[in-house]
SEKOL-550285 format. One record per residue: residue in one letter; x, y, z of N, C-alpha, C in turn. Coordinates in steps of 0.2 Angstrom, whole numbers, plus 2048, in hexadecimal, padded with zeros to 3 digits. Layout:
N
ATOM / nuza / n_X / n_Y / n_Z / ca_X / ca_Y / ca_Z / c_X / c_Y / c_Z
ATOM / a / X / Y / Z / X / Y / Z / X / Y / Z
...
END
This chain:
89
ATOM / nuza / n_X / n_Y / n_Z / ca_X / ca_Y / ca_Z / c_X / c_Y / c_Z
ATOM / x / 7E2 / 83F / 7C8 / 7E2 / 83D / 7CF / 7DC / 838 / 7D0
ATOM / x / 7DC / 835 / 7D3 / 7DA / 82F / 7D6 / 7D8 / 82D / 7DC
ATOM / x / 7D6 / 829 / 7E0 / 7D7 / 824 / 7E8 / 7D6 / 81E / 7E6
ATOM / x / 7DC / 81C / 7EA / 7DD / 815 / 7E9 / 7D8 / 811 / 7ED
ATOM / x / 7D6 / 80B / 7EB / 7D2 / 808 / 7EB / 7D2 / 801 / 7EF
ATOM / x / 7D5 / 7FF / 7F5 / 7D9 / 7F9 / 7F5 / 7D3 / 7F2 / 7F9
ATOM / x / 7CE / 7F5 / 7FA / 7C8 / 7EF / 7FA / 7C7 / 7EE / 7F3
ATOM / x / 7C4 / 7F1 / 7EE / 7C4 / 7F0 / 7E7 / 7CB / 7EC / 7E4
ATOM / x / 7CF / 7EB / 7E8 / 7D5 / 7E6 / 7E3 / 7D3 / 7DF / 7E8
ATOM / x / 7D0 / 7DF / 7ED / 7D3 / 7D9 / 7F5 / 7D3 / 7D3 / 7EF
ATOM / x / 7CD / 7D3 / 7EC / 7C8 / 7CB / 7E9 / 7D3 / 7C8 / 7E2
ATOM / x / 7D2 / 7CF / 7E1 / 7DA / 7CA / 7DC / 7E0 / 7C9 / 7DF
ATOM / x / 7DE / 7CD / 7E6 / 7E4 / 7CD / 7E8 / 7E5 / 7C5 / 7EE
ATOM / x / 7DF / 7C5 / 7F0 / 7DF / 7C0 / 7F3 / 7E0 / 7BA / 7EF
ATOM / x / 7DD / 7B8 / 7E7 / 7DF / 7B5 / 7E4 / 7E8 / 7B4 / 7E2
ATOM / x / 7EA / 7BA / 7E4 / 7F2 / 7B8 / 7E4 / 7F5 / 7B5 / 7E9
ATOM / x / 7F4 / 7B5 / 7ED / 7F8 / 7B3 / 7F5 / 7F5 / 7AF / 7F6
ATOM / x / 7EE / 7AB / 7F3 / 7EE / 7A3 / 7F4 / 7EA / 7A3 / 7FC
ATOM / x / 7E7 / 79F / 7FE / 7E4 / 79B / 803 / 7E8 / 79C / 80B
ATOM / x / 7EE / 79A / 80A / 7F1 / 79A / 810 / 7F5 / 7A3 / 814
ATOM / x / 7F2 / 7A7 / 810 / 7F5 / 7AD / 811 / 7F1 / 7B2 / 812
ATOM / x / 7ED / 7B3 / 819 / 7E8 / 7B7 / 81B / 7E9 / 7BF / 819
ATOM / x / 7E6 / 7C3 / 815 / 7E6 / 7C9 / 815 / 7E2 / 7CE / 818
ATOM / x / 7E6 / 7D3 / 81C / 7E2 / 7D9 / 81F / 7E3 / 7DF / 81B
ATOM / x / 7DE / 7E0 / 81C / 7DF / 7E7 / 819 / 7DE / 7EC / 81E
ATOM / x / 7E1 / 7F0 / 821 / 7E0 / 7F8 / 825 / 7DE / 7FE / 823
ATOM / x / 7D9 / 800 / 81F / 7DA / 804 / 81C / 7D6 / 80C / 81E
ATOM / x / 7DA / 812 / 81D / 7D7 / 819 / 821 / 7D4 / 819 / 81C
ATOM / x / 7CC / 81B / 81D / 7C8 / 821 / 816 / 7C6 / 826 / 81C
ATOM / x / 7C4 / 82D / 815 / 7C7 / 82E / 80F / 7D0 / 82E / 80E
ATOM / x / 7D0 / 82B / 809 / 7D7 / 82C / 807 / 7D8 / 832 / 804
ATOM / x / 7DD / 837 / 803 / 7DE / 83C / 800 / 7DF / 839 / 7F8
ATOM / x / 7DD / 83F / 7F3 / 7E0 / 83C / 7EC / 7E7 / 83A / 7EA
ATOM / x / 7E7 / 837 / 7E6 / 7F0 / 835 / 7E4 / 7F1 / 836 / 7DE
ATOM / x / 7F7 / 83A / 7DB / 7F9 / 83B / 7D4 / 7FB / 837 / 7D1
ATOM / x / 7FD / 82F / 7CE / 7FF / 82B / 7CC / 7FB / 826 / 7C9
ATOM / x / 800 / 822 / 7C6 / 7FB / 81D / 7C0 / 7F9 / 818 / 7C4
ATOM / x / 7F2 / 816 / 7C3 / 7EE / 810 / 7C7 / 7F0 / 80A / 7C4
ATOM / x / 7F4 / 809 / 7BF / 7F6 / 804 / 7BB / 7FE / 802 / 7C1
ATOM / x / 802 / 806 / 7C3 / 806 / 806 / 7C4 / 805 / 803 / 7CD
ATOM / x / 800 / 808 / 7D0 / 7FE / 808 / 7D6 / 7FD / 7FF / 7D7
ATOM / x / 7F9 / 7FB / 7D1 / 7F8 / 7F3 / 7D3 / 7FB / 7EF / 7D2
ATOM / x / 7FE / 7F2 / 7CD / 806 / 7EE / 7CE / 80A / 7ED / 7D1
ATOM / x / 80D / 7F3 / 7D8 / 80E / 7F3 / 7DD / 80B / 7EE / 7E3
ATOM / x / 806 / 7EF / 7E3 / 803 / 7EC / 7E8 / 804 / 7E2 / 7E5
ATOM / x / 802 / 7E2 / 7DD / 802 / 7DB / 7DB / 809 / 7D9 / 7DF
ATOM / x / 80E / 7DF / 7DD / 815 / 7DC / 7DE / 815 / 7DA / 7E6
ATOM / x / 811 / 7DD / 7EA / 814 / 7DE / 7F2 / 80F / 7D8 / 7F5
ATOM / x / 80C / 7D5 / 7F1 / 808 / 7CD / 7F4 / 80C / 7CA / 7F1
ATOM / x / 80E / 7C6 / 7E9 / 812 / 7C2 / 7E8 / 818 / 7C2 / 7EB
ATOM / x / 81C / 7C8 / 7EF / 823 / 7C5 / 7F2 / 821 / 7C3 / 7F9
ATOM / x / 81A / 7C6 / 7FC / 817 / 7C3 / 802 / 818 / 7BD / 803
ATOM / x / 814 / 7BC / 7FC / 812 / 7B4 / 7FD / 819 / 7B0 / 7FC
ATOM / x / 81A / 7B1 / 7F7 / 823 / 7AD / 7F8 / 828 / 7AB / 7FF
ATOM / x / 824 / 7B5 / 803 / 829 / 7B3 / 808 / 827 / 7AF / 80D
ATOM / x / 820 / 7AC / 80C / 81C / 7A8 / 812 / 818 / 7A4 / 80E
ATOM / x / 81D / 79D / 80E / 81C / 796 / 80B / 817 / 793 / 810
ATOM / x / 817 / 793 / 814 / 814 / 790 / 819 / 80B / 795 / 81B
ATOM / x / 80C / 799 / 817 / 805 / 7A0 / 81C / 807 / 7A4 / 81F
ATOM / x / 803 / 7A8 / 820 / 803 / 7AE / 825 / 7FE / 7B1 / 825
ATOM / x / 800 / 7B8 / 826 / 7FC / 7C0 / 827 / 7FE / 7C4 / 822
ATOM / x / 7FC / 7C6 / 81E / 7FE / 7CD / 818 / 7F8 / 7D2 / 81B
ATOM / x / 7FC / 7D8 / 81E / 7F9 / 7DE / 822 / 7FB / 7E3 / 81B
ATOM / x / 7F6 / 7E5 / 818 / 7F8 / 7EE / 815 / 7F3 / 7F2 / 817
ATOM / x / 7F7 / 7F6 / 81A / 7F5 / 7FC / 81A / 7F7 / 804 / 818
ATOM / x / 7F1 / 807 / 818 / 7F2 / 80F / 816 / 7F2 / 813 / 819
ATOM / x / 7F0 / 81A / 81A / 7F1 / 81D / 81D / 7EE / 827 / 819
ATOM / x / 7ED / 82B / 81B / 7EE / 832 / 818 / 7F6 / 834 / 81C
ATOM / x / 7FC / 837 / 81C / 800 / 837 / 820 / 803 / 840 / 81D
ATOM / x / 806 / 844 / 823 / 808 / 849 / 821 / 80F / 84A / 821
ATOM / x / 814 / 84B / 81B / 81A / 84C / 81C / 81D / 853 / 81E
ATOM / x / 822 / 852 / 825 / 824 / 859 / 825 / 82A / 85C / 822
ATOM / x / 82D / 859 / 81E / 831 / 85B / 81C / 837 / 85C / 81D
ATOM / x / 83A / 858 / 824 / 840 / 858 / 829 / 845 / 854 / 824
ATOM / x / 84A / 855 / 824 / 850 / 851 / 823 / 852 / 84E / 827
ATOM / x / 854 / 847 / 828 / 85A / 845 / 82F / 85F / 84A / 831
ATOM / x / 861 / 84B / 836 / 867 / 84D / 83A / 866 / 855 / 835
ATOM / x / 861 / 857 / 834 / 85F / 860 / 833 / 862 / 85E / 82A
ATOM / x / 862 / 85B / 828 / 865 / 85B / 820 / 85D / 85E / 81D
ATOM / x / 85D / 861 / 818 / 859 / 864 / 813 / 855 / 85B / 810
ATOM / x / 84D / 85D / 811 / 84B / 856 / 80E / 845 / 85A / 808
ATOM / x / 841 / 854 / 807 / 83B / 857 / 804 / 836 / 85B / 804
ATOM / x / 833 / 85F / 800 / 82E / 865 / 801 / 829 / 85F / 806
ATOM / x / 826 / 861 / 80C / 821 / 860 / 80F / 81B / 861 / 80C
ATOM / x / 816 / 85A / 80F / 810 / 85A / 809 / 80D / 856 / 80B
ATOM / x / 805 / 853 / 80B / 803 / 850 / 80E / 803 / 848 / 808
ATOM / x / 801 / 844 / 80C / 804 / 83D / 806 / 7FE / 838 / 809
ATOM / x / 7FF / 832 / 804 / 7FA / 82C / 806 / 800 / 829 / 806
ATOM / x / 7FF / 824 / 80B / 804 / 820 / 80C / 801 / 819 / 80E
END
């Protein structure tokens, strides 16, 4: 278990999206902990600047944000969904 980190990533992340591509970051603390590989978690995020950046030649805004979030567990239209739990998102 871990917390993610995503001021401790800004410096390389910003390094990827280049000059023309403003990053915000939104972030809720504390975060809850998360059961997952931190290796895997930066890869995601490296992956979701790089298609950013592709998708705006020209510049922009890249907004990420988190969140603690609680799921309830509701299926659409009353269908059986997943156990209810609380999450970071």
């Amino acid at each position: 278990m871990f917390q993610i980190d995503l001021i401790a990533a800004r410096p390389r992340t910003h390094r990827l999206i280049g000059e023309d591509i403003e990053l915000i970051l939104s972030l809720e603390r504390p975060l809850r902990l998360v059961k997952a590989d931190p290796a895997q978690i930066a890869q995601v995020l490296i992956n979701l600047c790089v298609n950013a950046r592709d998708a705006m030649p020209r510049g922009g805004k890249l907004t990420i944000t988190n969140c603690n979030a609680v799921f309830d567990g509701g299926g659409e239209g009353g269908a059986p969904g997943p156990s209810p739990d609380r999450l970071v998102a």
